[in-house]
C-alpha positions as CSV (number, residue, x, y, z in Angstrom):
1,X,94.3,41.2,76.3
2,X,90.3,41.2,77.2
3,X,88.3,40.7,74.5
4,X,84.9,41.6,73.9
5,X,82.0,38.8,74.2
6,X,81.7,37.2,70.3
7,X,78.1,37.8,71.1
8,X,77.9,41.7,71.3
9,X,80.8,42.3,68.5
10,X,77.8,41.2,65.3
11,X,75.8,44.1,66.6
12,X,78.6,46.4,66.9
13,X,80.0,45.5,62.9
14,X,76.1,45.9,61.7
15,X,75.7,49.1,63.7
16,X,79.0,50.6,61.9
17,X,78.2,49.6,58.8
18,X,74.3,51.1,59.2
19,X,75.8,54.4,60.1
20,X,78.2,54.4,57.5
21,X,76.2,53.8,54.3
22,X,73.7,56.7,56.0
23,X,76.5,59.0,56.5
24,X,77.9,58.1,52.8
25,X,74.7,58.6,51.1
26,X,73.8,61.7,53.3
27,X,77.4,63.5,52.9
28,X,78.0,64.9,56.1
29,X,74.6,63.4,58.0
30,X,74.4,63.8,62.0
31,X,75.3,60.4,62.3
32,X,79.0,61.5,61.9
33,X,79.1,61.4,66.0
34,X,77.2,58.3,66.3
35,X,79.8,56.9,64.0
36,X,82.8,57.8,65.8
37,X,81.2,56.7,69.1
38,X,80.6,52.8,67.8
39,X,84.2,53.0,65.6
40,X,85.6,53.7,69.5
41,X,83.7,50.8,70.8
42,X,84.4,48.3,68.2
43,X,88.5,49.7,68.8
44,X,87.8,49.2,72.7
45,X,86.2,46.0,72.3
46,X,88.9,44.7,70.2
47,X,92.0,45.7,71.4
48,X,93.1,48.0,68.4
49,X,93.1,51.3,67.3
50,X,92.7,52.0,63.9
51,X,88.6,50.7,62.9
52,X,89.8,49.0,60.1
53,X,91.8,47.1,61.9
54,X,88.6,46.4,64.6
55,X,86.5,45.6,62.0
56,X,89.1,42.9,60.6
57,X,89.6,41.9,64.1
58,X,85.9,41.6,64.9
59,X,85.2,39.5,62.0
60,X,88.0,36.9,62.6
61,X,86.4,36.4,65.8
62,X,82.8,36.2,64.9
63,X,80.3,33.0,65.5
64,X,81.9,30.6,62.3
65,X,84.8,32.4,60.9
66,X,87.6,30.1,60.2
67,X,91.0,30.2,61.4
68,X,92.6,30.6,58.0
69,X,89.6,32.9,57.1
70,X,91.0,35.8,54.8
71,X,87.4,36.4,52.8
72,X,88.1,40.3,54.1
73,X,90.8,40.5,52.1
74,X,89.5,39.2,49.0
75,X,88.6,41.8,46.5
C-alpha cells in the first residue's frame, strides 16, 4: 500500500481539525464541503476509509510517534 509523504499528512490532521471546530461552533458553516474534501484526502493518503480511522492512521505515522504509541486512545 502507498502511503502518503509523513511530511504533508501534519498539514492535512491540522487542516481537519481547523475546519471541524469552525463547523462545530458555526452549526452547519460552509466549510461542511471543505471538510469532506480534506476527510477524503486524509482517507486517500492513508489507505482507509473511515476518517477516524485516517486520523488514527496519520498520527501513528507522524514525525516522533512511537511504535507502541496509543496516546489516541487515552481518554
Amino acid at each position: 500500500m502507498l502511503m502518503a509523504h509523513p511530511a504533508v499528512l501534519p498539514g492535512l490532521v491540522d487542516r481537519y481539525w481547523a475546519l471541524a471546530v469552525l463547523d462545530a461552533a458555526e452549526g452547519g458553516s460552509p466549510v461542511g464541503k471543505e471538510i469532506e474534501d480534506v476527510a477524503r484526502a486524509l482517507c486517500v493518503a492513508t489507505g482507509t476509509t473511515d476518517v477516524h480511522a485516517a486520523l488514527i492512521a496519520a498520527r501513528h505515522h507522524l514525525p516522533g510517534a512511537g511504535a507502541l504509541d496509543d496516546s489516541v486512545l487515552a481518554s
